[in-house]
Gaussian input, Z-matrix of N, CA and C with variables (Angstrom, degrees):
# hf/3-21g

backbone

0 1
 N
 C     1     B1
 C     2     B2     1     A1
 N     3     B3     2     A2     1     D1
 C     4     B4     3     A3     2     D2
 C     5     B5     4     A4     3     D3
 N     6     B6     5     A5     4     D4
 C     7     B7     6     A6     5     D5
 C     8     B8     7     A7     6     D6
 N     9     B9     8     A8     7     D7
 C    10    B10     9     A9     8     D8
 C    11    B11    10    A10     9     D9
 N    12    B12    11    A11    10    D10
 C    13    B13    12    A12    11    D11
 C    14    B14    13    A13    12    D12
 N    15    B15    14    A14    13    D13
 C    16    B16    15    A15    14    D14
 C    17    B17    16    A16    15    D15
 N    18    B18    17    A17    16    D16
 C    19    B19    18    A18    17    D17
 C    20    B20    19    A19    18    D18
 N    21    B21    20    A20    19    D19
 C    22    B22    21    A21    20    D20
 C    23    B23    22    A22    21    D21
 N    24    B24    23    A23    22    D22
 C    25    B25    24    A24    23    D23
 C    26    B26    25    A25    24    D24
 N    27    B27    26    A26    25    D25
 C    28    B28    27    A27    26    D26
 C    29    B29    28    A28    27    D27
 N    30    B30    29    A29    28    D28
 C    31    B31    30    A30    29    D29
 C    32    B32    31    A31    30    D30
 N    33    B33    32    A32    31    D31
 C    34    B34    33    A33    32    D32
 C    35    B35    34    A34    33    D33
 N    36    B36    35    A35    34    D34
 C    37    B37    36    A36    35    D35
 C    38    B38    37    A37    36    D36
 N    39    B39    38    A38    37    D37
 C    40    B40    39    A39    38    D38
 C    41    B41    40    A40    39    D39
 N    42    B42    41    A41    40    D40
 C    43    B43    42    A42    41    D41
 C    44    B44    43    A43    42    D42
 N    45    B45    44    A44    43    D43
 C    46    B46    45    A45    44    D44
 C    47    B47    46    A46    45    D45
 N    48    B48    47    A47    46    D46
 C    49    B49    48    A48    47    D47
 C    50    B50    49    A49    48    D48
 N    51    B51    50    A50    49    D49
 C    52    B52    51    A51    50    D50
 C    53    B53    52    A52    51    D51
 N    54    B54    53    A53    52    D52
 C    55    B55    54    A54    53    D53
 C    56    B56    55    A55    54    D54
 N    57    B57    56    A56    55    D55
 C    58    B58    57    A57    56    D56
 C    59    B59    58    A58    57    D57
 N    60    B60    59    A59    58    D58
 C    61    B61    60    A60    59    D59
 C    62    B62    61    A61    60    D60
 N    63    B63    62    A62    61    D61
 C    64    B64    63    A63    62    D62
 C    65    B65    64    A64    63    D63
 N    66    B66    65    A65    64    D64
 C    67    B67    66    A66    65    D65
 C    68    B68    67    A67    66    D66
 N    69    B69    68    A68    67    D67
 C    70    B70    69    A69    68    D68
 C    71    B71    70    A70    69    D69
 N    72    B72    71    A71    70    D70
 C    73    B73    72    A72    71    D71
 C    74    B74    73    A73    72    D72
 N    75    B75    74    A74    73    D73
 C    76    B76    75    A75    74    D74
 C    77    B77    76    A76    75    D75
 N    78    B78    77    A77    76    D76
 C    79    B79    78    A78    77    D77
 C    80    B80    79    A79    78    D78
 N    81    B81    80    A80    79    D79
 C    82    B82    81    A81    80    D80
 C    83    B83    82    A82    81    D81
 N    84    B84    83    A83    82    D82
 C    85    B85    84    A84    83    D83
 C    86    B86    85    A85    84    D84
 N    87    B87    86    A86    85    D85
 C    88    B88    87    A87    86    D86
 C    89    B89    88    A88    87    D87
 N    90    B90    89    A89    88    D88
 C    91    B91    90    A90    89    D89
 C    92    B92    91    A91    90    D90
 N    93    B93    92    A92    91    D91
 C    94    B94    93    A93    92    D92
 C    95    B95    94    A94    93    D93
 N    96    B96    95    A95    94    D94
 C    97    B97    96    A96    95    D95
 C    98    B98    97    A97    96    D96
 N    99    B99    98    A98    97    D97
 C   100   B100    99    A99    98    D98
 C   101   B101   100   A100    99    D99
 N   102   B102   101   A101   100   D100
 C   103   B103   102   A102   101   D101
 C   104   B104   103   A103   102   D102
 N   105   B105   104   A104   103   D103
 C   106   B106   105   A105   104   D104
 C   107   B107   106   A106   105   D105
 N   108   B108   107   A107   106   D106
 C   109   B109   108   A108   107   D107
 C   110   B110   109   A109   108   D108
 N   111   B111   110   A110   109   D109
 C   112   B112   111   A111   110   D110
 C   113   B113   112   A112   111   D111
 N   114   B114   113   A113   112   D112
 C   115   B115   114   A114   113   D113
 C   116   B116   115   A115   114   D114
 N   117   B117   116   A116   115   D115
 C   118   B118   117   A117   116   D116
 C   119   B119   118   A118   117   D117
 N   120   B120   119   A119   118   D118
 C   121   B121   120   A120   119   D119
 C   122   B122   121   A121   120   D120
 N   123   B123   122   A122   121   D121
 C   124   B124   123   A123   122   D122
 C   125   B125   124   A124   123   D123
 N   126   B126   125   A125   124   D124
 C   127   B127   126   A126   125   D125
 C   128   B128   127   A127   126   D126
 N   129   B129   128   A128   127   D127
 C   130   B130   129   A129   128   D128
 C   131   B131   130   A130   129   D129
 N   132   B132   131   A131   130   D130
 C   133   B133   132   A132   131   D131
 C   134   B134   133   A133   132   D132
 N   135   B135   134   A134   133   D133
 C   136   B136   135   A135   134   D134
 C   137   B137   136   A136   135   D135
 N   138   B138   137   A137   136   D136
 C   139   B139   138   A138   137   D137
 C   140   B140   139   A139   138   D138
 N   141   B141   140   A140   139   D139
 C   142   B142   141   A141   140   D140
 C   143   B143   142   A142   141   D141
 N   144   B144   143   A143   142   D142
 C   145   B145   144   A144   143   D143
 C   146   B146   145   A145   144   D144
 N   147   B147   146   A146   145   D145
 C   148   B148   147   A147   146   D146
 C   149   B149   148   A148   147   D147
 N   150   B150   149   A149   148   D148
 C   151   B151   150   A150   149   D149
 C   152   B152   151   A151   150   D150
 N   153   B153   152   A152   151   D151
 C   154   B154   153   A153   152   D152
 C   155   B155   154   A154   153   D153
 N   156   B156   155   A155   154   D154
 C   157   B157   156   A156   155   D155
 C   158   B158   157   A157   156   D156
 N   159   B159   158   A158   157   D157
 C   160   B160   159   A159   158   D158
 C   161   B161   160   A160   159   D159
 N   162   B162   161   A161   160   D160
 C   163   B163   162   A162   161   D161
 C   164   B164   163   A163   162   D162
 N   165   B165   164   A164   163   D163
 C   166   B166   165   A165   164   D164
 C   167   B167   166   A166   165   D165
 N   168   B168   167   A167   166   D166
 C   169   B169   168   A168   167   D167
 C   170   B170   169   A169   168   D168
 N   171   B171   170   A170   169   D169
 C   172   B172   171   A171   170   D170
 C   173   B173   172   A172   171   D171
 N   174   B174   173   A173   172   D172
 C   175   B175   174   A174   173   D173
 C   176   B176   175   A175   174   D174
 N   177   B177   176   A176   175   D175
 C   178   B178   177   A177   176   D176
 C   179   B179   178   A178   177   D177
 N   180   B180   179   A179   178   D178
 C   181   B181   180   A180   179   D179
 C   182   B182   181   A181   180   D180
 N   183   B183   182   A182   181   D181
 C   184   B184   183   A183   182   D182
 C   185   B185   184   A184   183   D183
 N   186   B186   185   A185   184   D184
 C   187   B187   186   A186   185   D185
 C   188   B188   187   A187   186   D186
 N   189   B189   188   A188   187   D187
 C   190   B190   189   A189   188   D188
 C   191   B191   190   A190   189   D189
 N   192   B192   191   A191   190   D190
 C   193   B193   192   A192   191   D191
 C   194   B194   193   A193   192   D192
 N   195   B195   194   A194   193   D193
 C   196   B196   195   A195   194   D194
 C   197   B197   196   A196   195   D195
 N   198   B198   197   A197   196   D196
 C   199   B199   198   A198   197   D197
 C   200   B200   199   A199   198   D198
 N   201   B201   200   A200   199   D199
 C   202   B202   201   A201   200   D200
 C   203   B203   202   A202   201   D201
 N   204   B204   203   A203   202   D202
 C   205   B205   204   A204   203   D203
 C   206   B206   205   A205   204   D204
 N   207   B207   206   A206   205   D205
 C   208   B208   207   A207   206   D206
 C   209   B209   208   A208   207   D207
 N   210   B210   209   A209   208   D208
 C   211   B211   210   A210   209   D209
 C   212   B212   211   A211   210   D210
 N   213   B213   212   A212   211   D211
 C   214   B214   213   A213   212   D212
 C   215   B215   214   A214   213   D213
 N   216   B216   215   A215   214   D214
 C   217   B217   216   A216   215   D215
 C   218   B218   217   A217   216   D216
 N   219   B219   218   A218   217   D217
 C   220   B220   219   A219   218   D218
 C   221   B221   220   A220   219   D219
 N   222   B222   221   A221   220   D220
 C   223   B223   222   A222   221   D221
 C   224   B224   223   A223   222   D222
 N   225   B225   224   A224   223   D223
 C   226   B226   225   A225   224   D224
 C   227   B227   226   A226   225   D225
 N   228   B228   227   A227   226   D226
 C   229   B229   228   A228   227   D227
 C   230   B230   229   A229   228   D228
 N   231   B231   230   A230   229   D229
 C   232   B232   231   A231   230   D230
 C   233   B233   232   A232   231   D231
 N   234   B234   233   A233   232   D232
 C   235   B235   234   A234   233   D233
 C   236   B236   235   A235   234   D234
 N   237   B237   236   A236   235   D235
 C   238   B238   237   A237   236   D236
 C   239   B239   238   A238   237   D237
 N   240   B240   239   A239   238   D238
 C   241   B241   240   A240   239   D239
 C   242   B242   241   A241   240   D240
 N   243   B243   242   A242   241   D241
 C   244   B244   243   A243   242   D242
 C   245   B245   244   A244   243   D243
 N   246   B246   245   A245   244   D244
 C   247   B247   246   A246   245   D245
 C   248   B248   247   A247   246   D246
 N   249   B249   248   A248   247   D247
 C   250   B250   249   A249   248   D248
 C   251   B251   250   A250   249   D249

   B1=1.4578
   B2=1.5321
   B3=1.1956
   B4=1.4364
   B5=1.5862
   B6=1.9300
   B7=1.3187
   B8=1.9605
   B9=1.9780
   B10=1.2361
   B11=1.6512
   B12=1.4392
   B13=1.4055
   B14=1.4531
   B15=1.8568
   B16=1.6775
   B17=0.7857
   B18=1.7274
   B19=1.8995
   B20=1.4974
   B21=1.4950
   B22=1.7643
   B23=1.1766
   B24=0.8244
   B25=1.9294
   B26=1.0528
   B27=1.9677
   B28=0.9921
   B29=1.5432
   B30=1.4901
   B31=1.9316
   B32=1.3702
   B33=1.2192
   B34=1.5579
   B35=1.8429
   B36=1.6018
   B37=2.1082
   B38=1.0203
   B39=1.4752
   B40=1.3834
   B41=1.4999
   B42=1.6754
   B43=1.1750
   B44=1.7528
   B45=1.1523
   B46=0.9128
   B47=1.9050
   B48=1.7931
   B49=1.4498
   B50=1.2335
   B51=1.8270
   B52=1.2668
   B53=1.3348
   B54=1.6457
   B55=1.5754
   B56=1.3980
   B57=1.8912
   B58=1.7361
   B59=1.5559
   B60=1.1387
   B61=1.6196
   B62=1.5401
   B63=1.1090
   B64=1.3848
   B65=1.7701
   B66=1.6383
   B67=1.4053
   B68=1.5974
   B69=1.0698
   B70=1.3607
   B71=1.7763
   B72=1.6148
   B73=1.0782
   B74=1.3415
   B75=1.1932
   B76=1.8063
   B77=1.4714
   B78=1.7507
   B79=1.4771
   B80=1.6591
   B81=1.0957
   B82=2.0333
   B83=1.2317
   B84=0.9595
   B85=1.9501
   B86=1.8796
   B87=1.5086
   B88=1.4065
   B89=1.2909
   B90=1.5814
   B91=0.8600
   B92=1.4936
   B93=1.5223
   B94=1.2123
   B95=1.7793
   B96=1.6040
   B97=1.1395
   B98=1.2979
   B99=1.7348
   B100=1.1549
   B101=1.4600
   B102=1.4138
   B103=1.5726
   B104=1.7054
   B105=1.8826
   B106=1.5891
   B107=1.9453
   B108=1.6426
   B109=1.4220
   B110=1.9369
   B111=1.4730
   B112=1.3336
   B113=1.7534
   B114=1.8989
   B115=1.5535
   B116=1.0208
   B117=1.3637
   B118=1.5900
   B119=1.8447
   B120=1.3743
   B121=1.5250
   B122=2.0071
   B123=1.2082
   B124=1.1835
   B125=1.6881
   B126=1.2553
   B127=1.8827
   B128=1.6795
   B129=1.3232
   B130=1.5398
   B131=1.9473
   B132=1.0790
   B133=1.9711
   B134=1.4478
   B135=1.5439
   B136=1.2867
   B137=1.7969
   B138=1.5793
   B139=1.0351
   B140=1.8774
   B141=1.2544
   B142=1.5260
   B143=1.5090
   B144=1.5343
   B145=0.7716
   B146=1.7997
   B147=1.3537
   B148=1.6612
   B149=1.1787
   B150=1.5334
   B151=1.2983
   B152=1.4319
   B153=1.7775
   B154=1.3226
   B155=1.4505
   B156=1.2126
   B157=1.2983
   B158=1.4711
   B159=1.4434
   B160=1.2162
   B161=1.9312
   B162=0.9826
   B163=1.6520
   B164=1.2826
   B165=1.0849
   B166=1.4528
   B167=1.3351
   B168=1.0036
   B169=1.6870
   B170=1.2314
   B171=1.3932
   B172=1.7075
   B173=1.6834
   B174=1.4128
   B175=1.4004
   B176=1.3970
   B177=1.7111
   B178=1.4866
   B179=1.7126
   B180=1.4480
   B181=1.3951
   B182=1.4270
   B183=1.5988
   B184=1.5253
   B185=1.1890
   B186=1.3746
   B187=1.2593
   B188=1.7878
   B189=1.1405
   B190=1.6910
   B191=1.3940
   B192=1.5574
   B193=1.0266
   B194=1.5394
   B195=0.9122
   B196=1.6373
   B197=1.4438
   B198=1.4507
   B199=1.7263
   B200=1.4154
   B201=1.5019
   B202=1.4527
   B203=1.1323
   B204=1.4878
   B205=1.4874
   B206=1.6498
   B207=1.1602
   B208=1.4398
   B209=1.2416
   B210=1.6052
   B211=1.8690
   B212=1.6470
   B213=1.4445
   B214=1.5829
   B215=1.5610
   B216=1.2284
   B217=1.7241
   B218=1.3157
   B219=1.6371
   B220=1.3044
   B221=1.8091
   B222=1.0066
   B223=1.4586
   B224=1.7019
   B225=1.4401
   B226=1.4021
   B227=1.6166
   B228=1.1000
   B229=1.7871
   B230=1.2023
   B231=1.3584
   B232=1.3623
   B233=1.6813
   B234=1.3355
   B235=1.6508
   B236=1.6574
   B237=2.1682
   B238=1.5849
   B239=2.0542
   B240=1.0352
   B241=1.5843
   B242=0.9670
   B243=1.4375
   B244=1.8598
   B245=1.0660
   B246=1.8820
   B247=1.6700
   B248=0.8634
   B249=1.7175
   B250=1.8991
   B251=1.3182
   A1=107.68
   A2=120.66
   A3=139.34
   A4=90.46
   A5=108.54
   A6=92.35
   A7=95.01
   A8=108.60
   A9=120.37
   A10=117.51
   A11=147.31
   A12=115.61
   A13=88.29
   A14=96.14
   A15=115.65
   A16=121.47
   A17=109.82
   A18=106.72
   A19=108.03
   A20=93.28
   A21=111.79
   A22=121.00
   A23=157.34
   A24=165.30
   A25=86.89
   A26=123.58
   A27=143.03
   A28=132.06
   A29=106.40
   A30=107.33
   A31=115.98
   A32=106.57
   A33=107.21
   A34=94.83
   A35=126.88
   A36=96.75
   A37=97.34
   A38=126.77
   A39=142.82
   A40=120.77
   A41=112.56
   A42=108.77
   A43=78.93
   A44=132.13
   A45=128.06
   A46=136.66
   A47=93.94
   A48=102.22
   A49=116.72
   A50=108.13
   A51=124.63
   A52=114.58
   A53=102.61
   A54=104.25
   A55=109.71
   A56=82.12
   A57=96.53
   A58=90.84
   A59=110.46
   A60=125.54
   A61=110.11
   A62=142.54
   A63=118.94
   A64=67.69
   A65=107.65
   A66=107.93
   A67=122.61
   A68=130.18
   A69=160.70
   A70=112.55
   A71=114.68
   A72=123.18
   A73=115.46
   A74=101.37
   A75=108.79
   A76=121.20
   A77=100.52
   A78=103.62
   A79=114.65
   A80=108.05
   A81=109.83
   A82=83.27
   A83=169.68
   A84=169.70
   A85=81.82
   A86=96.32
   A87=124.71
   A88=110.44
   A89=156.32
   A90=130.06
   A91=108.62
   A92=152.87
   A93=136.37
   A94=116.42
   A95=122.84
   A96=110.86
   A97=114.21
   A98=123.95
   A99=130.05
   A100=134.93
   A101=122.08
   A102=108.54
   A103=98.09
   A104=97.65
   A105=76.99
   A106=85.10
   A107=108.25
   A108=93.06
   A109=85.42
   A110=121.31
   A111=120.48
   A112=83.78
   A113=109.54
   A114=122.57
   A115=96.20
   A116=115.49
   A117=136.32
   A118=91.54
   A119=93.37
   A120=75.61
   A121=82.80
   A122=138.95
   A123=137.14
   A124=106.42
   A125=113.22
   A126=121.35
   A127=81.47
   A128=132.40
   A129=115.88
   A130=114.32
   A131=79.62
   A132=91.06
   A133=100.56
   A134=112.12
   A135=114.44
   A136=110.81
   A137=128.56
   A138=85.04
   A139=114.04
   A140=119.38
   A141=121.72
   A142=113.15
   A143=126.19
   A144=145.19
   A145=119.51
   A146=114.07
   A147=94.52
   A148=128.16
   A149=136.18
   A150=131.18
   A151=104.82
   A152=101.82
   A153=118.72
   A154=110.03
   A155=122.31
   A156=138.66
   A157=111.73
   A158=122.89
   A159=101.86
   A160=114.38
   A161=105.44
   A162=129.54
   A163=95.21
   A164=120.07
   A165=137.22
   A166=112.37
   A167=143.00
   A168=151.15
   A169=92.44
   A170=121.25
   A171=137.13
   A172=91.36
   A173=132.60
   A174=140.82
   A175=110.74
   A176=112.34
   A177=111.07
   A178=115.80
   A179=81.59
   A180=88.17
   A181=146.48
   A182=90.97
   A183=105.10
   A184=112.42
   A185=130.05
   A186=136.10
   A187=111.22
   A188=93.49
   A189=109.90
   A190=139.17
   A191=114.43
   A192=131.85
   A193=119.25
   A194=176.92
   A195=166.69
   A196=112.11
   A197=99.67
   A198=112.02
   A199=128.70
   A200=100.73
   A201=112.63
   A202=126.11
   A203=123.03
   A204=139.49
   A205=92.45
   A206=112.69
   A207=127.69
   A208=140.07
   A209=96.33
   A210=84.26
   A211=127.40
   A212=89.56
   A213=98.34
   A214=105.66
   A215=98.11
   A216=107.13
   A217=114.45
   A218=129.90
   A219=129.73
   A220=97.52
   A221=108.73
   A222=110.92
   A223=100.36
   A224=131.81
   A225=99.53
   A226=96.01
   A227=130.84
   A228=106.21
   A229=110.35
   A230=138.61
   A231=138.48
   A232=97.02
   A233=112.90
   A234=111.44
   A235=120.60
   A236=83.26
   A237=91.22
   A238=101.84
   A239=111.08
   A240=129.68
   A241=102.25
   A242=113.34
   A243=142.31
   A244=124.96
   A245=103.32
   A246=104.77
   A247=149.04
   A248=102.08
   A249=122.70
   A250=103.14
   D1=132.96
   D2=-165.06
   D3=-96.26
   D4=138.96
   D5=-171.04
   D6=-106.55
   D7=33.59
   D8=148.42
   D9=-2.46
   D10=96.86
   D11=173.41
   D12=-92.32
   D13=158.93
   D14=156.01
   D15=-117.65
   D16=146.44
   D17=168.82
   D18=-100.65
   D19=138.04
   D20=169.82
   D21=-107.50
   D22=-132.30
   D23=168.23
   D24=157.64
   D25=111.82
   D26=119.85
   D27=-87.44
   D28=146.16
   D29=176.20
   D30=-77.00
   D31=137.02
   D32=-170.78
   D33=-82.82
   D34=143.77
   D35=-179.80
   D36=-98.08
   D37=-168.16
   D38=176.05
   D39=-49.68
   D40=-15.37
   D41=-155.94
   D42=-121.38
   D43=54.04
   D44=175.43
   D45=67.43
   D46=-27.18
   D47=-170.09
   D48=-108.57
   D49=142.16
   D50=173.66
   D51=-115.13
   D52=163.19
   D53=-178.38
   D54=-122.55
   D55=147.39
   D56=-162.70
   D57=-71.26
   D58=178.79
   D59=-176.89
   D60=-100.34
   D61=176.69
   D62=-126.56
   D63=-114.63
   D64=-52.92
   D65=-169.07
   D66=-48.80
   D67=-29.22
   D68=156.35
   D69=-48.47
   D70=-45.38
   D71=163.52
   D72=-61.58
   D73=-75.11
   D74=170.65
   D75=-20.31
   D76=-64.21
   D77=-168.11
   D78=-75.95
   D79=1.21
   D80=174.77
   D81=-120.65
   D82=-56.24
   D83=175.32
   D84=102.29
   D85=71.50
   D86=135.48
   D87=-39.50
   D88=105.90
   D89=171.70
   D90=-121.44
   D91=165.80
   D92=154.49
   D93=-28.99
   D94=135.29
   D95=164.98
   D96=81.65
   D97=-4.45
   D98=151.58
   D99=-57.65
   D100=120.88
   D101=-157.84
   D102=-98.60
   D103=142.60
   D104=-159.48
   D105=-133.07
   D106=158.75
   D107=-158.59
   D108=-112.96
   D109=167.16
   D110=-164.91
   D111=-140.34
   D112=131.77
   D113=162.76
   D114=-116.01
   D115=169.25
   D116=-172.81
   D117=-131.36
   D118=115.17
   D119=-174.27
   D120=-119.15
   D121=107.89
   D122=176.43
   D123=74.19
   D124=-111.85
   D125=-172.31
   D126=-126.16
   D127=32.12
   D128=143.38
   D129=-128.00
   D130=-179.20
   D131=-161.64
   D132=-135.49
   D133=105.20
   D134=-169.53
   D135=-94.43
   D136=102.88
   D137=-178.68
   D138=-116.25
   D139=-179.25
   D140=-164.31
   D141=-168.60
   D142=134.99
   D143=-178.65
   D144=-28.00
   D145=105.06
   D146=-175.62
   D147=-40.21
   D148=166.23
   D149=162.22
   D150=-85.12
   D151=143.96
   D152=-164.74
   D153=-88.78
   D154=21.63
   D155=167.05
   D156=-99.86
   D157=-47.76
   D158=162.95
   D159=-130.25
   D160=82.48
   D161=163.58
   D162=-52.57
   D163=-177.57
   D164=-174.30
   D165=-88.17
   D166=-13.77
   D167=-159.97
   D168=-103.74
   D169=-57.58
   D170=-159.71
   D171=-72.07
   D172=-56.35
   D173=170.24
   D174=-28.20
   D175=-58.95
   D176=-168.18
   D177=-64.65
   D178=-38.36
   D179=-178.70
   D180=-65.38
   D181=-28.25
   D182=158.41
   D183=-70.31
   D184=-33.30
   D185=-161.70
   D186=-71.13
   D187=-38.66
   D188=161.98
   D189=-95.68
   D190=4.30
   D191=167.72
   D192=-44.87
   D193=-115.36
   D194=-137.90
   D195=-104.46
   D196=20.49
   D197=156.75
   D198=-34.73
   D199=-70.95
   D200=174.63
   D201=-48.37
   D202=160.62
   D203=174.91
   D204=-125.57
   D205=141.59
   D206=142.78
   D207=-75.82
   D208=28.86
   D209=172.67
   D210=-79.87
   D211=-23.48
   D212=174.16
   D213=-91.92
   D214=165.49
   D215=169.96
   D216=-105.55
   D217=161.20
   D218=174.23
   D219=-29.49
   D220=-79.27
   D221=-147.39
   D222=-59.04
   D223=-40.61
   D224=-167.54
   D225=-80.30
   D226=7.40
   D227=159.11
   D228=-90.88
   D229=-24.71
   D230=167.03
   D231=-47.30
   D232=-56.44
   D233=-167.64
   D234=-49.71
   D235=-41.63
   D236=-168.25
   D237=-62.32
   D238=-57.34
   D239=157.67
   D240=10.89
   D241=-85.59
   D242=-166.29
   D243=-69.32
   D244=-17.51
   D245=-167.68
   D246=101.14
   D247=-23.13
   D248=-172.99
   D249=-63.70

């Protein structure tokens, strides 16, 4: 992989989102469902593949790690959950 850069001009839409360019996909293997992290380094926006240490799943989870209390048991939060 050639570390070649290209320029693109994409529209950012109303709802905020733009699309990466296919070649750009390819060459980082952009794939659907890829979590990708964005710096602001001055008036540019660097962006790059998250680290697979903390993805978004791994994030929450630490984030909620010794959250809980045990006063309830599985089932009466399942209940509270459901409604019964």
């Amino acid at each position: 992989m050639s570390n070649i850069l290209t320029k693109q001009s994409m529209r950012i839409t109303s709802k905020g989102q733009v699309t990466i360019p296919l070649e750009v996909r390819q060459r980082l293997s952009l794939l659907p469902g890829t979590e990708v992290e964005f710096t602001v380094k001055g008036r540019s926006v660097i962006l790059k593949k998250a680290d697979k240490s903390m993805r978004r799943g791994r994030r929450l989870l630490a984030a909620m790690r010794g959250k809980a209390s045990s006063r309830l048991s599985t089932d009466e939060i399942l209940s509270l959950m459901r409604g019964d």
